[in-house]
PyMOL commands that place a pseudoatom at each C-alpha (Angstrom):
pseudoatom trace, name=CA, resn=UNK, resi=1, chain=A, elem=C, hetatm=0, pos=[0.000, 0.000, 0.000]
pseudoatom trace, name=CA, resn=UNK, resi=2, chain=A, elem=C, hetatm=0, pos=[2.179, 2.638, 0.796]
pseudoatom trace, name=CA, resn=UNK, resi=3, chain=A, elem=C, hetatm=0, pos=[4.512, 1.469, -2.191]
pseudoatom trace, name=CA, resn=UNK, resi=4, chain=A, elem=C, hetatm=0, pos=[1.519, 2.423, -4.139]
pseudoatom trace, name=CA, resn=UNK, resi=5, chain=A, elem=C, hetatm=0, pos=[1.359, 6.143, -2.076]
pseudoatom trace, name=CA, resn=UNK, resi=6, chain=A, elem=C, hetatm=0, pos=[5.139, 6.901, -2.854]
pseudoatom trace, name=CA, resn=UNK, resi=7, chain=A, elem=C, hetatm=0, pos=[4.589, 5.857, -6.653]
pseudoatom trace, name=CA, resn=UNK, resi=8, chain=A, elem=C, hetatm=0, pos=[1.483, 8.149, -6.874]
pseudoatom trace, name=CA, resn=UNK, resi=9, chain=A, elem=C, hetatm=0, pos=[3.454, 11.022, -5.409]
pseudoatom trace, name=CA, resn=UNK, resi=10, chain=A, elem=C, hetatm=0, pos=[6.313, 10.045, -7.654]
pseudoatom trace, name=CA, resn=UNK, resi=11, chain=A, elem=C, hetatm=0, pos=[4.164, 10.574, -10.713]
pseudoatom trace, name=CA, resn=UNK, resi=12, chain=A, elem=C, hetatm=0, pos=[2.315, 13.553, -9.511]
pseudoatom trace, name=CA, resn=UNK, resi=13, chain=A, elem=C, hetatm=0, pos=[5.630, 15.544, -9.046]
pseudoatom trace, name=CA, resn=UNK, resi=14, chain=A, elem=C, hetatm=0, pos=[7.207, 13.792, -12.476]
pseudoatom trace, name=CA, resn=UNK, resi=15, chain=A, elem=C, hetatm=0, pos=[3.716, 15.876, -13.786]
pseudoatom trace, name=CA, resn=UNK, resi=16, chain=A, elem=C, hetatm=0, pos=[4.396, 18.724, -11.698]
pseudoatom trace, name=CA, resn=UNK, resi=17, chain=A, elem=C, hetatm=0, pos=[8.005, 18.882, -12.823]
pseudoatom trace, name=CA, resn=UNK, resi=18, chain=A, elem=C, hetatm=0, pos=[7.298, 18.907, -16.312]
pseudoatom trace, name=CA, resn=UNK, resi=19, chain=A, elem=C, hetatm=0, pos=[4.526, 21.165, -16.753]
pseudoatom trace, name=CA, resn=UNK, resi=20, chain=A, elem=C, hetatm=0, pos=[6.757, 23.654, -14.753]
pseudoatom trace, name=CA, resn=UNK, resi=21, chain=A, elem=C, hetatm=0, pos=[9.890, 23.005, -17.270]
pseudoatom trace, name=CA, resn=UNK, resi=22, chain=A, elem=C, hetatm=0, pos=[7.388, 23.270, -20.078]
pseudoatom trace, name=CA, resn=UNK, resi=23, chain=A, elem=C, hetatm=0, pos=[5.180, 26.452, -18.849]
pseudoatom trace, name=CA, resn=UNK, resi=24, chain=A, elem=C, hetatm=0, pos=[8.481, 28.318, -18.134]
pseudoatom trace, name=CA, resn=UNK, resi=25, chain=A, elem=C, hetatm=0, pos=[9.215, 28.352, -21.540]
pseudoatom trace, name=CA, resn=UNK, resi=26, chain=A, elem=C, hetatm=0, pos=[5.944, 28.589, -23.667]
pseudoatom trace, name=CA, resn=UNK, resi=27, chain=A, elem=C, hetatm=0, pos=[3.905, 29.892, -21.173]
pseudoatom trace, name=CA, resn=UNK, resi=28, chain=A, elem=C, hetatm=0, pos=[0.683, 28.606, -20.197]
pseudoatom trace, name=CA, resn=UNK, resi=29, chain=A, elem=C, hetatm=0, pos=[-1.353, 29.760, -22.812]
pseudoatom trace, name=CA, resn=UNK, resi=30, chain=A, elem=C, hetatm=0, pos=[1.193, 28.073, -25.114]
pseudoatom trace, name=CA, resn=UNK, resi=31, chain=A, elem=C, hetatm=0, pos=[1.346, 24.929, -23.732]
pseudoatom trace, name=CA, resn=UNK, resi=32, chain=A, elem=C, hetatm=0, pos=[-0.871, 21.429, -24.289]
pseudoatom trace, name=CA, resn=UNK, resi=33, chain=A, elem=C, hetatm=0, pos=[-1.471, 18.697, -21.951]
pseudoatom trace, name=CA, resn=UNK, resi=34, chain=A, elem=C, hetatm=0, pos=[-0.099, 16.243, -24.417]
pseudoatom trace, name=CA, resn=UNK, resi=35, chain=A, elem=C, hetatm=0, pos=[3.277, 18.220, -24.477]
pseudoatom trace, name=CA, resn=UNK, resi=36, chain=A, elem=C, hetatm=0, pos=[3.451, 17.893, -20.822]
pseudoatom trace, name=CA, resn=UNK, resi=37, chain=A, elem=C, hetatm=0, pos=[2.284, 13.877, -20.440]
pseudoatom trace, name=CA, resn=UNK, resi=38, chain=A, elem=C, hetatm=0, pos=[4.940, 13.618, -23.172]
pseudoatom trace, name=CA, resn=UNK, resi=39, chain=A, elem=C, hetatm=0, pos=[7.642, 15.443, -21.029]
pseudoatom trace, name=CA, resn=UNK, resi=40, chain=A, elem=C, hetatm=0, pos=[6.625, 13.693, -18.104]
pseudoatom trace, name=CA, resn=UNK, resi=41, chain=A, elem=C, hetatm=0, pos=[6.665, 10.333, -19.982]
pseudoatom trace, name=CA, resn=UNK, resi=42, chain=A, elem=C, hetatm=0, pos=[3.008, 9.638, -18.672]
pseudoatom trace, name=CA, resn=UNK, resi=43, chain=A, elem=C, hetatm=0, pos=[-0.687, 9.111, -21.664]
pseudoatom trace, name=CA, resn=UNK, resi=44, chain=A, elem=C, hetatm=0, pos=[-2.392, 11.645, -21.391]
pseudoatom trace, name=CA, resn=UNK, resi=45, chain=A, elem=C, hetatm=0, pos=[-5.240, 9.818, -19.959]
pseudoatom trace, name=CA, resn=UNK, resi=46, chain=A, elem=C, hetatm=0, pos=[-2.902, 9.193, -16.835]
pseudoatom trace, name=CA, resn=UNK, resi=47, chain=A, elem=C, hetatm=0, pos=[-2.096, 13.231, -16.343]
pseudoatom trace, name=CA, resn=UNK, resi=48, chain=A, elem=C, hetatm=0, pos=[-6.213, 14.419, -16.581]
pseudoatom trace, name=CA, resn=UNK, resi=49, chain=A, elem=C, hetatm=0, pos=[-6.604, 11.529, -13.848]
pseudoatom trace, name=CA, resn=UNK, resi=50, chain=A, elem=C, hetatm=0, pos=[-4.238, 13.469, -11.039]
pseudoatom trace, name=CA, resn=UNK, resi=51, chain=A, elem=C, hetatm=0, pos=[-4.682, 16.736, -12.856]
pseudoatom trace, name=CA, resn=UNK, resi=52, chain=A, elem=C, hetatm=0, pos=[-8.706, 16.541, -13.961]
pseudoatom trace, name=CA, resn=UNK, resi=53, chain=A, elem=C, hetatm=0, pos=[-8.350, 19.938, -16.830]
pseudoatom trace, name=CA, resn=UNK, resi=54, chain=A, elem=C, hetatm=0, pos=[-5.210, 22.279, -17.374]
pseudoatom trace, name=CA, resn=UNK, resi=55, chain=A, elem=C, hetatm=0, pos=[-6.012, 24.949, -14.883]
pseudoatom trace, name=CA, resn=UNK, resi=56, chain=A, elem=C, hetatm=0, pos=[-5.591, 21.898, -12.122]
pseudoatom trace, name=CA, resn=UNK, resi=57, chain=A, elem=C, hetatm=0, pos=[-2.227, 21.989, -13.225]
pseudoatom trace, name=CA, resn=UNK, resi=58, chain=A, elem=C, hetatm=0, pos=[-1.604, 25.441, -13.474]
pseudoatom trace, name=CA, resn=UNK, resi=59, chain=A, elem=C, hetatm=0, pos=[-2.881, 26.439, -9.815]
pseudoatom trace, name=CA, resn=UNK, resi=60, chain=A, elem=C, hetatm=0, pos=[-0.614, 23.133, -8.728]
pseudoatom trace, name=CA, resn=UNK, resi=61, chain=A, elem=C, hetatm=0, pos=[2.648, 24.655, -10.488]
pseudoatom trace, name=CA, resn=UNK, resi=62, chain=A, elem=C, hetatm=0, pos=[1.447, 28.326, -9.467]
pseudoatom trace, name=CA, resn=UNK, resi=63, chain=A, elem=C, hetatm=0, pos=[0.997, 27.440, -5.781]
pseudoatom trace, name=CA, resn=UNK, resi=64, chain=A, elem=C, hetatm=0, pos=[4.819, 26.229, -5.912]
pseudoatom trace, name=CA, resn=UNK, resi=65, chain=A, elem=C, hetatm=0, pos=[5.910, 29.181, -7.861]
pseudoatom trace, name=CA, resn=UNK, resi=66, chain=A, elem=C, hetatm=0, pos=[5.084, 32.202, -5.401]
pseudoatom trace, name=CA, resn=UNK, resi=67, chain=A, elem=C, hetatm=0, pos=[6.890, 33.527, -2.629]
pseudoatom trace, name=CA, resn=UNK, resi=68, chain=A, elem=C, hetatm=0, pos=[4.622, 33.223, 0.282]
pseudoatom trace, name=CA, resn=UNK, resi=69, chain=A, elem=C, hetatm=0, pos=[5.856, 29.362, 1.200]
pseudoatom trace, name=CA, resn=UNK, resi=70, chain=A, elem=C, hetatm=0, pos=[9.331, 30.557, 1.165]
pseudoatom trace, name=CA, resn=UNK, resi=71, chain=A, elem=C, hetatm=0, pos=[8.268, 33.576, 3.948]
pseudoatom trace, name=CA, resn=UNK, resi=72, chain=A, elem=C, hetatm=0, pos=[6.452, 31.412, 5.987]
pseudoatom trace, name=CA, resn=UNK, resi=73, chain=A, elem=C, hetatm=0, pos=[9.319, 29.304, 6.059]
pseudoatom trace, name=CA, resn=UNK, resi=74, chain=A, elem=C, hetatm=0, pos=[11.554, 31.867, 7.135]
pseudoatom trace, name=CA, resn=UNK, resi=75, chain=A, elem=C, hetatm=0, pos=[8.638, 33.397, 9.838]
pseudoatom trace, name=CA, resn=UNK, resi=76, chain=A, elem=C, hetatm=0, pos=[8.928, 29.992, 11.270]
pseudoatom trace, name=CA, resn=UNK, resi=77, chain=A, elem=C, hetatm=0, pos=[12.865, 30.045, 12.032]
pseudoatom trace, name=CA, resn=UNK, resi=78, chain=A, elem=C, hetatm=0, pos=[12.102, 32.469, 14.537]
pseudoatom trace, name=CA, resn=UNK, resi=79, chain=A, elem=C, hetatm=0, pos=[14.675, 34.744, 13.509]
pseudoatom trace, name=CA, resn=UNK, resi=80, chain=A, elem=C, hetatm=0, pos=[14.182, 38.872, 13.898]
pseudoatom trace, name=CA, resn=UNK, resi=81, chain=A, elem=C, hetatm=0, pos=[15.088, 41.884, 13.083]
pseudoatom trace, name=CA, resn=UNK, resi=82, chain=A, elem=C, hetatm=0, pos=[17.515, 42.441, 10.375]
pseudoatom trace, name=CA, resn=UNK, resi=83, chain=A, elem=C, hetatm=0, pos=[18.475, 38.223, 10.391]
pseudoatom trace, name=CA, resn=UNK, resi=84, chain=A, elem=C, hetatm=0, pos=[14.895, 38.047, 9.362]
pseudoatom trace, name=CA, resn=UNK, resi=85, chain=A, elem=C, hetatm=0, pos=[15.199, 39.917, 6.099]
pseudoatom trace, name=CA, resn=UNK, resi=86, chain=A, elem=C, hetatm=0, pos=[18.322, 38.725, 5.420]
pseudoatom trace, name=CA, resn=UNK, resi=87, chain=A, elem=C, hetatm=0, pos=[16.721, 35.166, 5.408]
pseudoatom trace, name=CA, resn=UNK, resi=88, chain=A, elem=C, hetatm=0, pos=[14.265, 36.061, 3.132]
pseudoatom trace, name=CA, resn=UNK, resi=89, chain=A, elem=C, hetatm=0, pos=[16.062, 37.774, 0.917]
pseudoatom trace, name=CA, resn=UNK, resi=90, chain=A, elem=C, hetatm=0, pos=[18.976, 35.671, 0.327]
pseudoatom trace, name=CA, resn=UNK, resi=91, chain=A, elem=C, hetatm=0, pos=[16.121, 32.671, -0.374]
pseudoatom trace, name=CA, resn=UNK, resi=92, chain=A, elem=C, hetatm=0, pos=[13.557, 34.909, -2.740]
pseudoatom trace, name=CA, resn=UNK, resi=93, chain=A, elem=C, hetatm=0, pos=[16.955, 35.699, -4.799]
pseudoatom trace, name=CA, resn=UNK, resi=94, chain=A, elem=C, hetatm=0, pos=[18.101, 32.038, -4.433]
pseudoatom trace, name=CA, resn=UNK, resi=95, chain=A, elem=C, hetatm=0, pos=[14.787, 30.390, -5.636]
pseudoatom trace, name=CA, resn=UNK, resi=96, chain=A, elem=C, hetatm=0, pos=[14.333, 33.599, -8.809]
pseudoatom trace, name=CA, resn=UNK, resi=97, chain=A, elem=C, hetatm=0, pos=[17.480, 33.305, -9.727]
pseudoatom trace, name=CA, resn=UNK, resi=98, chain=A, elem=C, hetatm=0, pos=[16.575, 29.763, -11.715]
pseudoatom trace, name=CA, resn=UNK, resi=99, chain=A, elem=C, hetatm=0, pos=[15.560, 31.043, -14.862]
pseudoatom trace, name=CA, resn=UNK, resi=100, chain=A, elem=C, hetatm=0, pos=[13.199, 28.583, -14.809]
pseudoatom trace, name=CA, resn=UNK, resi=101, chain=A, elem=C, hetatm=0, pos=[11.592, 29.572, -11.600]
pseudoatom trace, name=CA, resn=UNK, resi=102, chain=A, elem=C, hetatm=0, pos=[11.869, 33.666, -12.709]
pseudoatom trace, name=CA, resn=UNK, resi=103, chain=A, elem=C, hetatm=0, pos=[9.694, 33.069, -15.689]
pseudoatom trace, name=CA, resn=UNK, resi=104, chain=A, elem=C, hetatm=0, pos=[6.988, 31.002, -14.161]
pseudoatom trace, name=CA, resn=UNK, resi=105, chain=A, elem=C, hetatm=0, pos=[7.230, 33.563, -11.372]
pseudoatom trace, name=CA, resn=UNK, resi=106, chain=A, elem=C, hetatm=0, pos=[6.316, 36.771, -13.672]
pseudoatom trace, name=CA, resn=UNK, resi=107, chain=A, elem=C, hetatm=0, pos=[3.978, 34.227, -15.982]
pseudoatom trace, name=CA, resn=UNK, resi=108, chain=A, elem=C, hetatm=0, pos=[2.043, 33.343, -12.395]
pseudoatom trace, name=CA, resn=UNK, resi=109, chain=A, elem=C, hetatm=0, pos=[2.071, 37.120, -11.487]
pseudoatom trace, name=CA, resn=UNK, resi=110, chain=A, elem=C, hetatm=0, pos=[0.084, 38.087, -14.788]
pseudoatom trace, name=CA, resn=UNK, resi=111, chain=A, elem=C, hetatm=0, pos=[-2.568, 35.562, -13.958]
pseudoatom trace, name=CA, resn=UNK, resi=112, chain=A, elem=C, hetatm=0, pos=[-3.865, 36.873, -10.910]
pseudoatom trace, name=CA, resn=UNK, resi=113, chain=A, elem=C, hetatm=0, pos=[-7.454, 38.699, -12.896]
pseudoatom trace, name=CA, resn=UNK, resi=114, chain=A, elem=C, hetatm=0, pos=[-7.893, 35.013, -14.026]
pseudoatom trace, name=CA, resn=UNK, resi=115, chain=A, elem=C, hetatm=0, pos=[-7.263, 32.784, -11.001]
pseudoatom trace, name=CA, resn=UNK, resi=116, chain=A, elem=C, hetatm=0, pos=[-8.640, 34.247, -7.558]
pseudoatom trace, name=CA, resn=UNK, resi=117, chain=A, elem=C, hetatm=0, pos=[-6.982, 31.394, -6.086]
pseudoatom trace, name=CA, resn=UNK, resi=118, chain=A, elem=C, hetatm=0, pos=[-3.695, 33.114, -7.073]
pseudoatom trace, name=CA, resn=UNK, resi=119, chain=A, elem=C, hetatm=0, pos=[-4.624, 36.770, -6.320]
pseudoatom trace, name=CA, resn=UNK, resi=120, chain=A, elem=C, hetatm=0, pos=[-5.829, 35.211, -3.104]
pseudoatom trace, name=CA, resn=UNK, resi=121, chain=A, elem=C, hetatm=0, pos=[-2.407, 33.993, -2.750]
pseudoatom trace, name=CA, resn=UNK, resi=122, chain=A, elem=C, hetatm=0, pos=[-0.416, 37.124, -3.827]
pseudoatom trace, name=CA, resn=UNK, resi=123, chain=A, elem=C, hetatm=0, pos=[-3.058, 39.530, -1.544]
pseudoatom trace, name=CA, resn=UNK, resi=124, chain=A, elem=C, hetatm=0, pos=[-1.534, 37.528, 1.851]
pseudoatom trace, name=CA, resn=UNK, resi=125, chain=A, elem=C, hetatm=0, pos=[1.705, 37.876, 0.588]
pseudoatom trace, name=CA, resn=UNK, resi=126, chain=A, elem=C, hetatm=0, pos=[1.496, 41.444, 0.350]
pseudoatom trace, name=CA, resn=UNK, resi=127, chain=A, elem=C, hetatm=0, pos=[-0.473, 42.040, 3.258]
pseudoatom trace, name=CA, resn=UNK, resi=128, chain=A, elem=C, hetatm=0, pos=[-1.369, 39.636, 6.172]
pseudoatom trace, name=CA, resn=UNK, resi=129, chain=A, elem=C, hetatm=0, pos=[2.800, 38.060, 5.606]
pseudoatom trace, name=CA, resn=UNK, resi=130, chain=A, elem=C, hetatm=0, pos=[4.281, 41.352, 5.005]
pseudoatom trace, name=CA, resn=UNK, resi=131, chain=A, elem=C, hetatm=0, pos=[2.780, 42.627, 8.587]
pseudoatom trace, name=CA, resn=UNK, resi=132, chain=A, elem=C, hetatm=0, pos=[4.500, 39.695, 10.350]
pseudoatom trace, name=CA, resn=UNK, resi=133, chain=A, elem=C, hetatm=0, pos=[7.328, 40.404, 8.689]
pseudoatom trace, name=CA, resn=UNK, resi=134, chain=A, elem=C, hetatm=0, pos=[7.199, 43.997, 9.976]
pseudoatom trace, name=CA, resn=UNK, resi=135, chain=A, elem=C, hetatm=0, pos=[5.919, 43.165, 13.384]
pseudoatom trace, name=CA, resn=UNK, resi=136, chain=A, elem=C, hetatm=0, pos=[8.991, 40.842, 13.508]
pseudoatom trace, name=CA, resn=UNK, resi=137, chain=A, elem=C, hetatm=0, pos=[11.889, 42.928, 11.840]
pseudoatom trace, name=CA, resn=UNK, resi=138, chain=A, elem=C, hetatm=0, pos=[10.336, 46.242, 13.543]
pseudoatom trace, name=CA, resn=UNK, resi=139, chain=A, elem=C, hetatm=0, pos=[8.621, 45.375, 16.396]
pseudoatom trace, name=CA, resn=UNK, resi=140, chain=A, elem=C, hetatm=0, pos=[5.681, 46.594, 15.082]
pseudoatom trace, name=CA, resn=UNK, resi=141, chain=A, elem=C, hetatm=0, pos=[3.463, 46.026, 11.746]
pseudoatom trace, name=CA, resn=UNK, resi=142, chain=A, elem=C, hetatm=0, pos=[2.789, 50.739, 11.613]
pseudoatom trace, name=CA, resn=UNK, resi=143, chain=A, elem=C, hetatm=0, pos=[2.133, 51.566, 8.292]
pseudoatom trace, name=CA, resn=UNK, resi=144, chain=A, elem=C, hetatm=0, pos=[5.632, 52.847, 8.202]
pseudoatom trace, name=CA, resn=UNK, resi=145, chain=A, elem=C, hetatm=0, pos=[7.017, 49.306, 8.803]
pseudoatom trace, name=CA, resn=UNK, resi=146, chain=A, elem=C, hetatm=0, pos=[4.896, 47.292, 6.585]
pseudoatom trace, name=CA, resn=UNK, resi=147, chain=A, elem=C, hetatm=0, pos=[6.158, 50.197, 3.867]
pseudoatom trace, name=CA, resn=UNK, resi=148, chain=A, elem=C, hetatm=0, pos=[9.628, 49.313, 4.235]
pseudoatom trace, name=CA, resn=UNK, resi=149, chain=A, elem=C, hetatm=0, pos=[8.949, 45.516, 3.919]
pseudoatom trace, name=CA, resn=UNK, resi=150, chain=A, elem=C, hetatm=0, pos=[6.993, 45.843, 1.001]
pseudoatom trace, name=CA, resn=UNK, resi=151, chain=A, elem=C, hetatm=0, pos=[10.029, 48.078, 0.117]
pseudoatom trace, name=CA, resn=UNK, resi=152, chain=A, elem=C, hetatm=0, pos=[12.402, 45.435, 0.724]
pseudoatom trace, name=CA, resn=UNK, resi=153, chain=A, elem=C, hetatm=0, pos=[10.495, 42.826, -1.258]
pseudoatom trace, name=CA, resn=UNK, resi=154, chain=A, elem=C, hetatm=0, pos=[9.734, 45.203, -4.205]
pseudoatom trace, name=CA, resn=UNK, resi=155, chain=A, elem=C, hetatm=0, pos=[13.633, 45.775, -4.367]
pseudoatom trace, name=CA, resn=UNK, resi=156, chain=A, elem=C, hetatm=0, pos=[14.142, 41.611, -4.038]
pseudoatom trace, name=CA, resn=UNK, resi=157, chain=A, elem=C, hetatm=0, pos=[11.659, 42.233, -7.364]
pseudoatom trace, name=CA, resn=UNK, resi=158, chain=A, elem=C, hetatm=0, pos=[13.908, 44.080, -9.207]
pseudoatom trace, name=CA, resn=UNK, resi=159, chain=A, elem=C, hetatm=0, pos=[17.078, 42.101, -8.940]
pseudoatom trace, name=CA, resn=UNK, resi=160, chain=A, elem=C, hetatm=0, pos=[14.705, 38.998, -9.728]
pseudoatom trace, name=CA, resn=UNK, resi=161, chain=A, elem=C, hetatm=0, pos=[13.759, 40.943, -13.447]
pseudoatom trace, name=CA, resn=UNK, resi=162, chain=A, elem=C, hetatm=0, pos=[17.045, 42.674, -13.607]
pseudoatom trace, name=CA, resn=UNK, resi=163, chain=A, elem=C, hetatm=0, pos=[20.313, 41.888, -11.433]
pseudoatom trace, name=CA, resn=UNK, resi=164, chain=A, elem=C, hetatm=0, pos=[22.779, 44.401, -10.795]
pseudoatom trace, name=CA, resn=UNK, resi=165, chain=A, elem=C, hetatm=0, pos=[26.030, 43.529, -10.973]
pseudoatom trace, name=CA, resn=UNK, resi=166, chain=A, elem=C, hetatm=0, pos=[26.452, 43.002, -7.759]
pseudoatom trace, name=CA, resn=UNK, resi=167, chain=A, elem=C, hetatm=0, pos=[26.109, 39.724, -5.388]
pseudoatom trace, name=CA, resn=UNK, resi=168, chain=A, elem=C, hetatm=0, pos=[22.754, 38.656, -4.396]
pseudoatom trace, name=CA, resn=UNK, resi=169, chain=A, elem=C, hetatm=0, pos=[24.203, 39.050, -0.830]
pseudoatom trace, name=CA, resn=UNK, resi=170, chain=A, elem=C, hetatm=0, pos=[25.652, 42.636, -1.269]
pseudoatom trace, name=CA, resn=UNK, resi=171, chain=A, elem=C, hetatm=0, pos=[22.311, 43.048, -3.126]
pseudoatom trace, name=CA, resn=UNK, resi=172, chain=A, elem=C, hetatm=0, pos=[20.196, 41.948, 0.138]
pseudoatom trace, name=CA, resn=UNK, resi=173, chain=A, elem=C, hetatm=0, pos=[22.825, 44.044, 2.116]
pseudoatom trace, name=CA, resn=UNK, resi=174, chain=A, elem=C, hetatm=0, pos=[22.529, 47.419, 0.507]
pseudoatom trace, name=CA, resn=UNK, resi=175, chain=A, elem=C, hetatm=0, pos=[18.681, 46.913, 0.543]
pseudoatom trace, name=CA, resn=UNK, resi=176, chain=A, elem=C, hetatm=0, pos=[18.693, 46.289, 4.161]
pseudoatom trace, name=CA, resn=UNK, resi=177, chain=A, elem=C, hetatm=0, pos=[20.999, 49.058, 4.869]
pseudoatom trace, name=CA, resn=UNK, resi=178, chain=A, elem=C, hetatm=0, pos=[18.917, 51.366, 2.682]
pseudoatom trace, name=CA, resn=UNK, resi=179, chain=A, elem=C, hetatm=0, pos=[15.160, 50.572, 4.461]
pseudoatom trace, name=CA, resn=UNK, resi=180, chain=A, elem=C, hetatm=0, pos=[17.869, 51.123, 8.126]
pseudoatom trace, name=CA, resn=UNK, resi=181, chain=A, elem=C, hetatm=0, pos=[18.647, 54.614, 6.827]
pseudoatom trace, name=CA, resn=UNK, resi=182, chain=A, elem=C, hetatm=0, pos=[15.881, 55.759, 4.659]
pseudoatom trace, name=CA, resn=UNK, resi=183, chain=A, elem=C, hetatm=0, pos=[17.296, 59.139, 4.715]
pseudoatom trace, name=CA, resn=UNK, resi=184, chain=A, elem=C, hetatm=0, pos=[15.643, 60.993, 1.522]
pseudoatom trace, name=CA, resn=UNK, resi=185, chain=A, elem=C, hetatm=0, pos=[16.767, 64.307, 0.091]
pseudoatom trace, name=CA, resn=UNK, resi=186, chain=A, elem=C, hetatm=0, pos=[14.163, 67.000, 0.085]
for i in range(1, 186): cmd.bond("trace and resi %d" % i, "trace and resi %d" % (i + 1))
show_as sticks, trace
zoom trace
């Protein structure tokens, strides 16, 4: 039985894999169910039984594509304070930096007005995670604080569609040190 379990898992994530290999470069639009049971070396009869139509698939590879797993990850290390961003940082610029992962990333991003399951998903990330975040880095989640994390990740945003050529960590660095200072010129 649980042979059975670990094979259905196996094939699910084979089907996961593919699809995400596939969608990051033709997009989802682009992209058939045949051209992913072919990558994943499954019929196509086998994928619409775990994956019942396409936009199954696509919340399944979107779900793994945003940021707000990684977060809560790093929320649950109970690290604070400038450790905190650092952490999350260093891993939102580690998991973009796949090219791979970047383009299903920005593809997931423009399907929010399609899938309320996603702009669900994006909302929290921006909002309820952000505050603990803030209330974490800052002590508090003011709308000051909150501003300065959504800061910080809208800077991780940029280096994700355009590094610098600097080091993700001198990257994370200079953004941390810049929210710390936020000194602006009249």
């Amino acid at each position: 039985m649980e042979k059975r379990i670990e094979k259905k898992k196996q094939v699910h994530q084979k089907i996961v894999n593919a699809a995400k290999e596939i969608f990051s470069k033709r997009g989802f639009n682009e992209t058939s169910m045949q051209e992913i049971a072919s990558a994943a070396g499954v019929s196509k009869g086998l994928l619409f039984w775990y994956f019942h139509n396409k936009d199954e698939l696509i919340l399944e590879v979107a779900r793994s594509s945003l940021p707000d797993k990684l977060i809560r990850s790093c929320l649950d290390q109970k690290t604070e304070g400038i450790e905190l961003l650092r952490n999350i940082g260093m891993k939102f610029l580690e998991k973009y930096s796949n090219d791979a992962e970047r383009s299903l990333f920005l593809n997931v991003l423009s399907l929010r007005g399609q899938y309320p399951e996603i702009a669900s998903t994006v909302f929290k990330v921006c909002s309820s995670l952000v505050e603990q975040v803030a209330e974490r880095v800052f002590g508090n989640s003011t709308i000051e604080n909150v501003i300065k994390v959504r800061a910080f990740m809208g800077g991780l945003m940029c280096y994700v569609i355009n590094p610098l050529e600097l080091s993700e960590e001198e990257y994370v660095n200079n953004l941390i040190r810049g929210i710390n200072e936020q000194k602006i010129a009249d």
